[in-house]
C-alpha positions as CSV (number, residue, x, y, z in Angstrom):
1,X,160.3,-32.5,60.6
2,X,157.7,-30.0,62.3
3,X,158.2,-25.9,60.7
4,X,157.2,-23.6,63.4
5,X,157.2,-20.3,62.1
6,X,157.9,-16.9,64.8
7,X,156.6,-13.5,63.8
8,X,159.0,-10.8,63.8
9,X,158.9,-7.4,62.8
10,X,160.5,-4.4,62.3
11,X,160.1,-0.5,60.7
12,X,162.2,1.2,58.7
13,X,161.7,5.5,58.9
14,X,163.1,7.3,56.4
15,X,162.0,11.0,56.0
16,X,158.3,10.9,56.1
17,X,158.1,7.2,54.4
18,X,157.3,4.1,57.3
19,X,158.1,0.8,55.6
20,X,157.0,-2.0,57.9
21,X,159.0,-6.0,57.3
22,X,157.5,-8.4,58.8
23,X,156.9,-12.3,58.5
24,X,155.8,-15.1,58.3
25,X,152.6,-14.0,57.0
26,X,149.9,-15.9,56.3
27,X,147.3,-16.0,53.1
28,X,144.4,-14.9,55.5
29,X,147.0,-11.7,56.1
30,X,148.4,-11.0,53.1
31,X,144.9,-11.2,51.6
32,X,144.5,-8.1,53.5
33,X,147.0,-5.8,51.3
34,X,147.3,-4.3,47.9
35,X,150.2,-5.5,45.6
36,X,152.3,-3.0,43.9
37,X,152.2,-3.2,40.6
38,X,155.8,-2.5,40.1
39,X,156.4,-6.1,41.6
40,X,157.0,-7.8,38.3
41,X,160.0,-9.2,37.5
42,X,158.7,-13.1,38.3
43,X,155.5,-13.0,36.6
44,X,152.7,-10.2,36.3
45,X,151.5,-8.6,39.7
46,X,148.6,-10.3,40.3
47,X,149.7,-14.2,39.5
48,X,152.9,-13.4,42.0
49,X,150.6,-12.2,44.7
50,X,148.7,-15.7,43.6
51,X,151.7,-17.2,44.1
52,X,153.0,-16.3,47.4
53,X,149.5,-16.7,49.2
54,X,150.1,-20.1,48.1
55,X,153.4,-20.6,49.2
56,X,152.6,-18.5,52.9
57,X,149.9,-21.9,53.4
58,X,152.6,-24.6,52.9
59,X,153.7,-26.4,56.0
60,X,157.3,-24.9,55.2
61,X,156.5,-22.0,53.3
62,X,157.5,-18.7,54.6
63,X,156.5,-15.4,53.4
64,X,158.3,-12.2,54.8
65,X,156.9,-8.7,53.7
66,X,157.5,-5.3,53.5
67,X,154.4,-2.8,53.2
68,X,154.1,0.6,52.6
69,X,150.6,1.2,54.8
70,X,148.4,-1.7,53.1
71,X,150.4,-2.2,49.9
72,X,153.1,-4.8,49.9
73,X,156.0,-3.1,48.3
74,X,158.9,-6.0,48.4
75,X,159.1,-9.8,49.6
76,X,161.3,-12.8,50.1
77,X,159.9,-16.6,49.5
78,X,160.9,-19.8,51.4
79,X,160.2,-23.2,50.8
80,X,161.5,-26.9,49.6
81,X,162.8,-26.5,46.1
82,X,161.1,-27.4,43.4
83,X,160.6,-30.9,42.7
84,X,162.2,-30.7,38.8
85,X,165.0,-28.9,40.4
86,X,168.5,-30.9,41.1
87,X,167.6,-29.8,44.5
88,X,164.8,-31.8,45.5
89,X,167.1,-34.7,44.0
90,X,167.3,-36.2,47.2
91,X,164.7,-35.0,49.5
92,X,165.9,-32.9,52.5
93,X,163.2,-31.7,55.0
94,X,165.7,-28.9,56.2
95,X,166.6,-27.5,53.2
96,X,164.9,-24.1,51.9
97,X,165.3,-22.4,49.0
98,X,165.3,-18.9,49.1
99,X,163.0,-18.7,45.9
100,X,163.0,-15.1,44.9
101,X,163.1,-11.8,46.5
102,X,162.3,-8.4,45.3
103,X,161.3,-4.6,45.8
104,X,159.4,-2.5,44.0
105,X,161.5,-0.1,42.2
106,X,160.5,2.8,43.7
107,X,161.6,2.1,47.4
108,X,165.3,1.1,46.6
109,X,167.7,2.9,48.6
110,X,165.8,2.2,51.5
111,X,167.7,-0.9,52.3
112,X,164.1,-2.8,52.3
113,X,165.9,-6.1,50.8
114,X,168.1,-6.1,53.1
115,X,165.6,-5.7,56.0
116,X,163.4,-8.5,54.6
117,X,166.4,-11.0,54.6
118,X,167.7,-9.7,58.4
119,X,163.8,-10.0,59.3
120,X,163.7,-13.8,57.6
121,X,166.4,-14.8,60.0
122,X,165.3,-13.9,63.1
123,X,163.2,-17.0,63.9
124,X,165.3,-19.0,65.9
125,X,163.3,-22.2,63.1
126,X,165.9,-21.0,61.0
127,X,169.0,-22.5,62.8
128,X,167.7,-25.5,61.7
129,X,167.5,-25.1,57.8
130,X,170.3,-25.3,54.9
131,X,168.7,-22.3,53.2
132,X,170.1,-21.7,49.5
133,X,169.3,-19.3,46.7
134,X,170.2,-19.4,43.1
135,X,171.1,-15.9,41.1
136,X,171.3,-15.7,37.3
137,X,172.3,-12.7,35.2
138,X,168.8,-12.8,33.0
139,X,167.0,-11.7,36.7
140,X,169.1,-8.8,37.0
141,X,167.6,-5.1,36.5
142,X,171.0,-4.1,34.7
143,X,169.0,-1.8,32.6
144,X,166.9,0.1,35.3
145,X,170.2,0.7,37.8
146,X,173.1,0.7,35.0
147,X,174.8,-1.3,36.2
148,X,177.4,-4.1,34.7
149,X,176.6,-7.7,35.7
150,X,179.4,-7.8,38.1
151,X,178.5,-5.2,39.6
152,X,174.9,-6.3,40.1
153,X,176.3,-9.4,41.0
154,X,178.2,-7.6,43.8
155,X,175.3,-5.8,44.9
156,X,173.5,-9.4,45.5
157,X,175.8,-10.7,47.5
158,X,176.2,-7.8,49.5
159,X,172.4,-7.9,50.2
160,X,172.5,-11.5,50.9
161,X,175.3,-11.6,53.3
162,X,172.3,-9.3,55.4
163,X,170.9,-12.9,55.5
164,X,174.1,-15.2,56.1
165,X,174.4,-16.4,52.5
166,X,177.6,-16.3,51.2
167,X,178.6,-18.0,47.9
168,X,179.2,-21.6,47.5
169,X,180.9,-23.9,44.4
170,X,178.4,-25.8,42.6
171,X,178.5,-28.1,39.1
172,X,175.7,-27.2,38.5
173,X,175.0,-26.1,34.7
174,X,173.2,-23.6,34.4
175,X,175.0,-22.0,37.2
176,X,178.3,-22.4,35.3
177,X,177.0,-21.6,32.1
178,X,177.7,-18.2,33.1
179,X,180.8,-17.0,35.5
180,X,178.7,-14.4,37.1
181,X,175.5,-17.0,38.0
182,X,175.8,-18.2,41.8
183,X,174.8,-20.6,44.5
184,X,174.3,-18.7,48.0
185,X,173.9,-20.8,50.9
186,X,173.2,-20.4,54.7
187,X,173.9,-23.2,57.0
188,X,172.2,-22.6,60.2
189,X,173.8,-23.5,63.5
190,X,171.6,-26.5,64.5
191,X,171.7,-28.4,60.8
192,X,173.4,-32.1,61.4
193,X,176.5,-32.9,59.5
194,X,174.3,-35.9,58.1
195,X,172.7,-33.0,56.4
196,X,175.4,-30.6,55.3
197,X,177.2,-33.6,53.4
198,X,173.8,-34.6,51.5
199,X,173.6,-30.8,50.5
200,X,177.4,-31.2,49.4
201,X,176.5,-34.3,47.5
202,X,173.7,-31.9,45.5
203,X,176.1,-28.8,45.0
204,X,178.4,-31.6,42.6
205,X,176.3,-34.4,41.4
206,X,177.7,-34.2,37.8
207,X,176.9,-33.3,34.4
208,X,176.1,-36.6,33.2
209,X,174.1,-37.7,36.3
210,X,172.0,-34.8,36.6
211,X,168.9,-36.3,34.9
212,X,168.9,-39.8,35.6
């Protein structure tokens, strides 16, 4: 399967503060900006930036941005799942995984997570993906924004639904080892049904046949 990738962009103006989203990007670009430190909740600053100049050069890989000036201040990551993931069980060419997404604390409010996901859609390439994203509790800032877990969970899906993912049932474990942990899942328009019953197949493979 080939993975064009489309650049799209868009500004969002609030007050005298110009946030730019945009994607794709590639490495060469992003090697361009500053990283904001507050961009932390993966892994330290500068291995994420690592990180997603890594992913931006996969054949799959998307990167979508949102910069303040030069300094990336939020980010969303596609590509395959991971190989050690139930995911990649049986391998799926048009299936992406939405692998983390975040904003630096200090622009929330401005709706930038939600532009970065809108932004990620725009590429017509994305009609022809399963894309999925998981969400666990431990990831949530509960104790930066007060609020409860189901309230943050609520808050997610909110923001994803700016993407088209809506929640889906999984038997997955570590998904159900806690009620507020959910699979998200965007099923573009061109995606064969060949495709959405293999993804079925890896939403409920088991508990005992996970590993085997």
């Amino acid at each position: 399967m080939n993975h064009p990738k489309a650049f799209h962009s868009r500004t969002i103006e609030k007050d005298s503060q110009q946030i730019i989203v945009e994607g794709p990007v590639s490495s060469k670009d992003l090697k361009k900006y500053d990283f904001d430190e507050g961009l932390k909740a993966f892994r330290p600053p500068k291995k994420q930036f690592e990180a997603l100049q890594s992913i931006a050069d996969f054949e799959e890989g998307r990167i979508i941005i949102a910069r303040d000036q030069d300094k990336v201040i939020g980010y969303a990551t596609y590509l395959h799942p991971d190989p050690l993931e139930r995911w990649s069980k049986i391998k799926m060419d048009d299936l992406l995984e939405l692998g983390a997404i975040e904003v630096s604390h200090e622009y929330r409010g401005l709706k930038v997570g939600s532009n970065i996901l809108e932004v990620s859609m725009l590429d017509d390439q994305m009609e022809n993906y399963i894309v999925m994203t998981t969400e666990y509790y431990w990831h949530w800032d509960m104790k930066t924004t007060g609020l409860s877990v189901w309230e943050y969970r609520k808050v997610m899906e909110r923001m994803m639904a700016h993407g088209g993912l809506e929640p889906m049932p999984t038997d997955d474990p570590e998904i159900m080892s806690h009620p507020a942990n959910c699979l998200l899942v965007r099923i573009g328009k061109n995606v064969p049904h060949e495709s959405v019953s293999t993804f079925d197949s890896l939403r409920f493979m088991g508990r005992n046949d996970l590993f085997l």
